[in-house]
N, C-alpha and C positions, 0 to 999 in steps of 0.2 A: 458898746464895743462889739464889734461885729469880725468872726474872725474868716481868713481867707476861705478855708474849704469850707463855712456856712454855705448851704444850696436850699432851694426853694421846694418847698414839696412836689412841684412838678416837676422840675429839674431831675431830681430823686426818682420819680415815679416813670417819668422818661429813659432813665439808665438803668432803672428794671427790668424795664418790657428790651431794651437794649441787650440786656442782659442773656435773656429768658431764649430772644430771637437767636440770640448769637449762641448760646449752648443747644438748640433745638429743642426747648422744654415748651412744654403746652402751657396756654395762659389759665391755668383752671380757674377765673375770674368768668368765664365765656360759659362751662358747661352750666346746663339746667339743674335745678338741684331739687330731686323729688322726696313728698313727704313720705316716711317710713309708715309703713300699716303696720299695727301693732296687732297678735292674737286677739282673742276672745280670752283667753285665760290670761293674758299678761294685764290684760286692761281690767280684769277683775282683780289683781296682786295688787295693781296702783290703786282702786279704790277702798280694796281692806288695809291699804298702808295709809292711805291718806284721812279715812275711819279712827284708826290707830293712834294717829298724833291727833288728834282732834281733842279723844278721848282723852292721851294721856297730859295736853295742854289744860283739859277743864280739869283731870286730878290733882296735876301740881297746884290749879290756882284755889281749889278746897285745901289743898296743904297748906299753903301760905295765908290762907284768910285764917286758918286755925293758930296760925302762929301771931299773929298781930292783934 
């Protein structure tokens, strides 16, 4: 069962940029997208966080071996 307004993904995809054109909105599909540089101290926070679950993954799994 296929109903009347069913449209094609390009169809669809066609009346966006139609869309876009027609309000004068920029395609932001087009701009470049540059990677974020993180500190020197933020990327030390992500290593003692990721340190952290590490550690408290191997504690739960002493908790649960002591239960079973």
């Amino acid at each position: 069962m296929s109903t009347k307004n069913e449209k094609t993904p390009i169809e669809s995809e066609e009346e966006f940029h139609e869309f876009l054109v027609s309000q004068g909105l920029k395609d932001y599909s087009k701009i470049p997208v540059e990677k974020v540089k993180f500190s020197k101290g933020i990327k030390i926070a992500f290593w003692f966080l990721r340190i952290y679950i590490a550690v408290m993954i191997v504690l739960v799994l002493i908790g649960f071996s002591h239960v079973i």
